[in-house]
C-alpha positions in Angstrom: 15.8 -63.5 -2.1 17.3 -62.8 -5.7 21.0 -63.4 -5.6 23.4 -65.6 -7.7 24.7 -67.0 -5.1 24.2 -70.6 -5.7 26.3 -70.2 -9.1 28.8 -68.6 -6.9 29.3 -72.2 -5.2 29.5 -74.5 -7.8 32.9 -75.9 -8.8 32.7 -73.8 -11.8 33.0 -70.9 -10.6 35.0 -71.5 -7.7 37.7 -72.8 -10.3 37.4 -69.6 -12.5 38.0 -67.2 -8.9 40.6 -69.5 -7.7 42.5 -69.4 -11.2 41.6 -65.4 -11.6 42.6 -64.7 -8.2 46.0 -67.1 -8.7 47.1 -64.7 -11.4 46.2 -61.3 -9.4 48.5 -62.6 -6.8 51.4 -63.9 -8.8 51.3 -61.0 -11.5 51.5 -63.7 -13.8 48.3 -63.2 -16.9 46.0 -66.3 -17.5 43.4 -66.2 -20.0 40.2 -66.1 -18.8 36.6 -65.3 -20.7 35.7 -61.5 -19.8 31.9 -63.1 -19.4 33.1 -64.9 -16.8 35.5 -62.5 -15.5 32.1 -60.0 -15.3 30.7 -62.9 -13.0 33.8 -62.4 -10.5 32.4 -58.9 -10.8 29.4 -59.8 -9.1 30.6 -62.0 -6.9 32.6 -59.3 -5.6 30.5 -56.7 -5.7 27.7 -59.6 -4.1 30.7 -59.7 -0.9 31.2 -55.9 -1.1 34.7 -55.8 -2.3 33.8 -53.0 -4.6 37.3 -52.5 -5.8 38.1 -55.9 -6.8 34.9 -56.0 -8.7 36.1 -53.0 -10.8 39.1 -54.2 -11.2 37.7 -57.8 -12.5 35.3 -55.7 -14.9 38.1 -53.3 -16.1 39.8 -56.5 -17.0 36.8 -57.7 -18.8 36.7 -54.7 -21.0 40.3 -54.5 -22.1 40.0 -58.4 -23.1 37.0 -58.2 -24.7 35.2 -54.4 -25.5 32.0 -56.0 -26.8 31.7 -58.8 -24.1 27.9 -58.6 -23.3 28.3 -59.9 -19.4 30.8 -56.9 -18.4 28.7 -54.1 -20.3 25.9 -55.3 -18.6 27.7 -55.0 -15.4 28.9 -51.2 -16.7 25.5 -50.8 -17.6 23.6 -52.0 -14.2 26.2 -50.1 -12.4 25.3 -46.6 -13.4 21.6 -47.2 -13.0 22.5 -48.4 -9.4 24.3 -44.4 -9.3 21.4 -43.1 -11.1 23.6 -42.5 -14.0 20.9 -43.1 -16.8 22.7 -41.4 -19.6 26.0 -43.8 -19.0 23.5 -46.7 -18.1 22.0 -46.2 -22.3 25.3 -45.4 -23.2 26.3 -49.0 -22.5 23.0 -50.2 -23.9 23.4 -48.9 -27.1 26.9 -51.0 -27.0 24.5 -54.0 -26.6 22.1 -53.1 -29.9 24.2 -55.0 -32.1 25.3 -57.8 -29.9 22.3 -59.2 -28.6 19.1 -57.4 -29.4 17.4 -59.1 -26.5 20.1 -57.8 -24.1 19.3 -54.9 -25.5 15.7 -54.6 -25.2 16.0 -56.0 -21.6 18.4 -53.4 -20.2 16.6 -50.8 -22.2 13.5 -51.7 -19.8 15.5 -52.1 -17.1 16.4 -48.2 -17.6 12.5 -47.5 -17.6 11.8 -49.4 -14.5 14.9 -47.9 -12.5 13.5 -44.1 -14.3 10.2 -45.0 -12.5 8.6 -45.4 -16.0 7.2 -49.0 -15.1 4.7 -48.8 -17.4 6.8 -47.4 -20.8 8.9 -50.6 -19.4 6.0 -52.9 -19.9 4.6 -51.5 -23.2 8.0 -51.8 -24.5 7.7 -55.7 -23.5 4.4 -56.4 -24.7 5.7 -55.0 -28.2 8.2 -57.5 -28.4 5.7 -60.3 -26.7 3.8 -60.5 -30.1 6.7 -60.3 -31.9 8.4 -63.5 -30.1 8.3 -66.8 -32.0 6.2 -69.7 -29.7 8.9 -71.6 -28.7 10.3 -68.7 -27.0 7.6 -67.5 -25.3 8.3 -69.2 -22.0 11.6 -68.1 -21.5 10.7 -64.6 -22.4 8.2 -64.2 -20.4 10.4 -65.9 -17.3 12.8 -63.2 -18.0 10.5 -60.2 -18.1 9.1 -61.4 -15.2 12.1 -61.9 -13.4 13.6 -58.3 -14.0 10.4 -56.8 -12.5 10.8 -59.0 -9.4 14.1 -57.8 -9.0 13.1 -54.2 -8.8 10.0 -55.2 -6.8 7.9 -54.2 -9.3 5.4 -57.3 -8.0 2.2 -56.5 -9.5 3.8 -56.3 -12.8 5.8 -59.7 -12.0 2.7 -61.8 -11.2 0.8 -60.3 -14.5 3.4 -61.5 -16.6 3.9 -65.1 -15.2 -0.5 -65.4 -15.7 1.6 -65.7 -19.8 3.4 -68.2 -18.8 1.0 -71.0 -20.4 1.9 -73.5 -17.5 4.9 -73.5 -16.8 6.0 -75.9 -14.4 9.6 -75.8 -13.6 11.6 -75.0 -10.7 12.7 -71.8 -11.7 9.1 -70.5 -12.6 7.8 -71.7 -9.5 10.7 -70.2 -7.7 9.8 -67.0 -8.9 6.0 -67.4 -8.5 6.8 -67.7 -4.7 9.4 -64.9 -4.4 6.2 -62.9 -6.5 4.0 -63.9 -3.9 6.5 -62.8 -1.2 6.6 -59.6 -2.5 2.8 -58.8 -3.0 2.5 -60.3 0.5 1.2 -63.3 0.5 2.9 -65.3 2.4 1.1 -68.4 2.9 0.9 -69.3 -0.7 5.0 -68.3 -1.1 5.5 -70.4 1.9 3.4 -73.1 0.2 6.0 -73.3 -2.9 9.1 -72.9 -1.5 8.0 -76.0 0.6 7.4 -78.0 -2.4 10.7 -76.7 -3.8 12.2 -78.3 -0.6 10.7 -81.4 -1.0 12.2 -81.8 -4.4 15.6 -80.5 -3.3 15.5 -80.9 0.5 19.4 -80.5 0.4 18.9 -76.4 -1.5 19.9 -74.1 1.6 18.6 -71.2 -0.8 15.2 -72.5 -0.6 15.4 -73.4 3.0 16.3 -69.5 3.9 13.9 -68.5 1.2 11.7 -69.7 3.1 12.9 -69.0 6.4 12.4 -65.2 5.3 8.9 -65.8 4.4 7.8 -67.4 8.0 9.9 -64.7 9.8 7.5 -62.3 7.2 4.5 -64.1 8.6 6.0 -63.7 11.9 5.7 -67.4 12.4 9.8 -66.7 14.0 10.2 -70.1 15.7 9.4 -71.8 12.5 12.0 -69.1 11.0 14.8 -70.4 12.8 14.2 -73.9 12.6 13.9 -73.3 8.5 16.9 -71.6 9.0 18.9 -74.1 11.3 18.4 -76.8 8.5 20.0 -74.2 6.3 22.9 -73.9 8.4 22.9 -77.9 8.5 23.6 -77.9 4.9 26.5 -75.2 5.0 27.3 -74.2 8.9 29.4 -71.2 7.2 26.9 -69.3 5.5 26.3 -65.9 6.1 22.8 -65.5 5.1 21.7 -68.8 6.5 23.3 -67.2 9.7 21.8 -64.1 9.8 18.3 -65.7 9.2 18.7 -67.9 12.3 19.5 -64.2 14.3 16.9 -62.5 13.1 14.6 -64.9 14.5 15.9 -65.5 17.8 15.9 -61.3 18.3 12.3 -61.5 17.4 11.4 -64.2 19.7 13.5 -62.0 22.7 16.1 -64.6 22.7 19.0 -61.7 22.8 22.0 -63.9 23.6 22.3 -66.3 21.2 20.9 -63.9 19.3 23.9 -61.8 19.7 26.2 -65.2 19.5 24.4 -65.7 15.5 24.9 -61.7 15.0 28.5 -62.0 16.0 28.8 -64.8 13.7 27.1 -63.0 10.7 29.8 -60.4 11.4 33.2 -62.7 11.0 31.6 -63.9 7.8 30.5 -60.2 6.6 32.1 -57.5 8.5 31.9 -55.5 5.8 28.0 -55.4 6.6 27.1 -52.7 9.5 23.8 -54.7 9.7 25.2 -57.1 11.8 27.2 -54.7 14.4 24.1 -52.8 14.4 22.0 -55.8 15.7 24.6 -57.2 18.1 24.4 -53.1 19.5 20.6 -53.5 19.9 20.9 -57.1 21.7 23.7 -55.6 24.1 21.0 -52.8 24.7 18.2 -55.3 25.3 21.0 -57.1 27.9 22.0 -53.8 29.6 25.1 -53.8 28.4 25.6 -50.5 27.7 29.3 -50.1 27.2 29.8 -52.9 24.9 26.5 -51.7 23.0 28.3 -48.5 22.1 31.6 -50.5 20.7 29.8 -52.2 18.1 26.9 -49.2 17.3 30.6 -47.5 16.8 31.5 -49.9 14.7 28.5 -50.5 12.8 29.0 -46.3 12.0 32.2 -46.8 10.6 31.7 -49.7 8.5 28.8 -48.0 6.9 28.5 -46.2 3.8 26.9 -42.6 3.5 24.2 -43.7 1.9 23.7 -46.9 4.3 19.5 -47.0 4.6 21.1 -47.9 8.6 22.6 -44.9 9.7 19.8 -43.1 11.2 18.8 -46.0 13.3 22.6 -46.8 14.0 22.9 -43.1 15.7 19.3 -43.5 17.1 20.6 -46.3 18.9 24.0 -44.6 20.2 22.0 -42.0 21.5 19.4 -44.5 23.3 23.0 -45.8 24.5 24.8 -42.5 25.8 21.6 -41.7 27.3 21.1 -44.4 29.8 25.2 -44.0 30.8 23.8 -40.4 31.5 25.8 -38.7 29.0 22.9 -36.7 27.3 25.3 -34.3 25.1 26.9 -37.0 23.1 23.1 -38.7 22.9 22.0 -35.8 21.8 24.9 -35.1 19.5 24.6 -38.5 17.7 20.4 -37.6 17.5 21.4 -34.5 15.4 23.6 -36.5 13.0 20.0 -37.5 12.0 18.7 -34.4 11.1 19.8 -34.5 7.1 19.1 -37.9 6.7 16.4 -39.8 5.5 14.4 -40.7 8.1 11.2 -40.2 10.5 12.1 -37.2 11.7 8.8 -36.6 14.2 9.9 -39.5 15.7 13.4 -38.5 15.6 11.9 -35.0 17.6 9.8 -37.5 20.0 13.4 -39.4 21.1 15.0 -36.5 21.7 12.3 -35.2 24.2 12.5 -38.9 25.8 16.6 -38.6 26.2 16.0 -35.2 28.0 12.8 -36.7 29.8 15.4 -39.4 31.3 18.0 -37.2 31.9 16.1 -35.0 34.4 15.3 -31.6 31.5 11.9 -31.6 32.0 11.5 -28.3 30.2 13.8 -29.0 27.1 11.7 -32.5 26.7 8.7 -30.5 27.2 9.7 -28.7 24.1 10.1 -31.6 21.8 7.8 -33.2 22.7 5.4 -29.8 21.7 7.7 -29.4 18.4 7.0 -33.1 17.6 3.8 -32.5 18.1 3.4 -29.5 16.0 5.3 -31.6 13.0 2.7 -33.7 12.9 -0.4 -31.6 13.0 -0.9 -33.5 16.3 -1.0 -36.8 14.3 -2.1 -39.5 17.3 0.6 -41.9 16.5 2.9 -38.9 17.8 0.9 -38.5 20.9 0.7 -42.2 21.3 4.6 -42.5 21.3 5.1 -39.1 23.8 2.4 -40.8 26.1 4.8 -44.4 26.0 8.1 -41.9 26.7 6.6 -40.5 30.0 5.8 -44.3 30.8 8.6 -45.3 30.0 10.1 -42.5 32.1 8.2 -43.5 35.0 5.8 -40.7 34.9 3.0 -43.1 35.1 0.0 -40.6 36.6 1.1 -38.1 33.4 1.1 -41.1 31.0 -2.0 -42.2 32.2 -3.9 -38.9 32.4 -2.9 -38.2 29.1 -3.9 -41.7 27.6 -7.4 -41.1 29.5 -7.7 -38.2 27.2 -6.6 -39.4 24.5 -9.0 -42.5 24.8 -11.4 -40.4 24.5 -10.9 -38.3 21.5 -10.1 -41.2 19.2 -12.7 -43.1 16.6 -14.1 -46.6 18.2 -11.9 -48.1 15.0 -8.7 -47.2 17.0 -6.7 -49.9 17.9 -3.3 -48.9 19.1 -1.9 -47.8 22.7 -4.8 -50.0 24.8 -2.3 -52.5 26.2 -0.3 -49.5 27.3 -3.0 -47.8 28.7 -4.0 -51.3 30.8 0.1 -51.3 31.9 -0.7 -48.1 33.2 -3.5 -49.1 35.2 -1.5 -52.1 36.2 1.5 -50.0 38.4 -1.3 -47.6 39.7 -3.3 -50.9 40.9 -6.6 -49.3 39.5 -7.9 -53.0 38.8 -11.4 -52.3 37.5 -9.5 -50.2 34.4 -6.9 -52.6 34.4 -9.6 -55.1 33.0 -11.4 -52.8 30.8 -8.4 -52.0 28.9 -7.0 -55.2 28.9 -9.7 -56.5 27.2 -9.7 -53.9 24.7 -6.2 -54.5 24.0 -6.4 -58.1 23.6 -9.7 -57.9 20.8 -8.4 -54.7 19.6 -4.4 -55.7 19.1 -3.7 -59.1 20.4 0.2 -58.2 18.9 0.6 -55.4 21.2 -0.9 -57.1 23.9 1.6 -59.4 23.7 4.3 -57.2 23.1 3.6 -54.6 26.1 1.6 -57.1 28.6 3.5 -60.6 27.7 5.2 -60.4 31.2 2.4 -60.9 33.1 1.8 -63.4 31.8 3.0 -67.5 31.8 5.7 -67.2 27.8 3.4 -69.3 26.1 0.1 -67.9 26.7 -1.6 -66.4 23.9 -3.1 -63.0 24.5 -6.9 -64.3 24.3 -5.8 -66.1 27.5 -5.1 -62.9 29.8 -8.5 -62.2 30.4 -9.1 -65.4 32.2 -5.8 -65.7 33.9 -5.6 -61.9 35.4 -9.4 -63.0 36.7 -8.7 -66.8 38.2 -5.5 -65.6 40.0 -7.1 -61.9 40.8 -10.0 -64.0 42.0 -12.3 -61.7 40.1 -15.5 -62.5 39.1 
């Protein structure tokens, strides 16, 4: 929710790319301001054409060697590598430019170093040493760069300095604050004020689609999202708001139509292959699921946070065309990656499970166990896997146990336990876990038992339902 992508539109800019890029194409030079020639920068590097960003940058530099925009962009771009000596090499550049550039991307370093704290005492310091009518705008800024590196808490206790600041950019950032620490009412509450004085801003309206799809309030996401796309039908993020929401609300064709969309506009982004792999799942359309999890792998960077649910899903994939090896050889690309890997142990016993080795799932599931010092979330998700595997007697004798082992505060695995009860038609259980699902975890009542039930019924309902057309007293 922090992107310059709104200067990126104007007719400034656009003018500065289209003359810039003009001049890359002809080979003929045109003079243009290494500041803004570190903005292409970002907007490159904002549409992931990395090399056209350097290039912009390099540009930058040889025009100018002390331009402050493309030293920041030099400077941001080693912290983003973890480069901290090159990242204060570049800062020091900056000392007698701007001194405030300088202080700001010498606490930028701190924050990214995990010294959040040194960061802040090293902006109070300069707080009492800022003349009054600076204040605001310093503090704005401070605040700001610890939103961007979610750094929340922090955020919020510098905007309580703000002395009442009413303008659209503080209040912008209050709600993106708020969004961060959670709170997603009162964000929700700001961005719609925003709207109301700029009802036209697609960057508020998917601001604040993100925050009702955050409050899981997802039919409300994609209509905030749908005005957005009003305003500019070709806009990626606008886009991929509208298919987020309609995958959470189960909608998975037209989810996969907005996904497919998102893709044209950023194919760059293995998000968006990803997604249109998990709707294709969802459909049962295995085959084509694979093409674009295969794609998603191959647009993707090593160090994509996506990879190890992009082989999770192949292997979910191979697995139910039969083809357990390759599932299986996609599940170990997981193993040096950063990721659950319990779980990781729990889906591989599920893929043999399905594919009819009892004994080798027997053993992952007993190594995932072990893993997590027999953690119940991992016996909760083995007991879903034989479910899900139609072992329903097994799932349910082990859920019987596990019922009662657990701590009366437990609130997970009820509604399974009552789905259970449902396929064995043991009715009498059927309704005692079904109403402990429904006051214990009305969410995953809905989420496991919602098909029993009429779409719109809310999960307080099912009691009364099951019983009127069970004709149970």
């Amino acid at each position: 929710m922090t992107d310059n992508t709104e200067y990126f539109e104007t007719k400034e800019f656009q003018d500065i790319l289209r003359r810039y890029e003009d001049s890359v194409r002809s080979g003929h030079a045109t003079y243009i301001d290494a500041d803004d020639l570190a903005d292409i920068a970002d907007y490159y590097q904002y549409e992931g054409l990395t090399e056209e960003a350097d290039r912009a940058v390099a540009l930058a530099l040889q025009i100018n060697p002390d331009a402050i925009g493309p030293l920041l962009y030099k400077a941001r771009e080693a912290l983003s590598c973890g480069d901290y000596a090159t990242a204060r090499s570049y800062a020091e550049k900056l000392k007698a430019l701007d001194e405030l550039e300088y202080l700001y991307m010498q606490g930028e370093i701190l924050i990214c170093e995990g010294k959040t704290d040194e960061a802040d005492r090293l902006f109070r310091q300069q707080y009492k040493d800022t003349a009054p009518d600076e204040l605001m705008d310093y503090v704005y800024d401070v605040a700001n760069l610890f939103s961007e590196y979610d750094q929340h808490e922090k955020a919020f206790e510098w905007m309580a300095r703000s002395q009442g600041d009413s303008s659209d950019d503080f209040k912008e950032l209050m709600a993106r604050t708020l969004f961060g620490l959670g709170k997603y009412e009162d964000s929700g509450r700001l961005f719609n004020e925003l709207i109301d004085q700029h009802p036209y801003s697609k960057h508020y309206w998917n601001a604040l689609a993100s925050v009702q799809f955050m409050n899981e309030d997802y039919g409300a996401s994609v209509t905030s999202s749908e005005y957005a796309i009003a305003i500019d039908p070709d806009d990626p993020e606008s886009i991929l708001a509208k298919a987020n929401g309609l995958y959470s609300l189960e909608n998975y064709e037209e989810a996969l139509n907005f996904f497919e969309r998102y893709s044209e506009k950023a194919s760059f982004d293995e998000f968006g292959y990803l997604h249109q792999g998990t709707c294709l799942i969802n459909l049962g359309r295995f085959d084509d699921a694979i093409a674009r999890l295969e794609r998603a792998k191959d647009v993707a960077p090593d160090d994509s946070p996506y990879l190890a649910e992009i082989f999770q899903e192949l292997a979910f994939s191979y697995s139910e065309k039969q083809l357990p090896e390759t599932a299986l050889y996609y599940l170990d690309k997981t193993k040096d990656l950063e990721c659950d890997h319990i779980d990781m142990e729990v889906i591989r016993g599920h893929i043999l499970l399905a594919n009819k080795r009892s004994d080798e799932a027997e053993m992952a599931f007993k190594k995932a166990i072990q893993m997590s010092g027999n953690a119940p979330r991992t016996m909760l998700r083995i007991m879903v896997s034989l479910y899900d595997n139609r072992l329903v007697k097994a799932s349910y004798k082990l859920f019987k146990a596990f019922f009662a082992r657990v701590e009366d505060d437990w609130k997970e695995g009820y509604a399974y336990m009552a789905l259970c009860c449902w396929d064995l038609h043991y009715t009498e259980e059927f309704l005692y876990y079904l109403t402990l699902a429904v006051d214990k975890n009305p969410k995953e009542a809905r989420l496991v038992l919602g098909h029993l039930f009429p779409a719109d019924m809310k999960p307080g309902e099912y009691l009364s339902f099951i019983k009127e057309n069970m004709n149970i007293k």
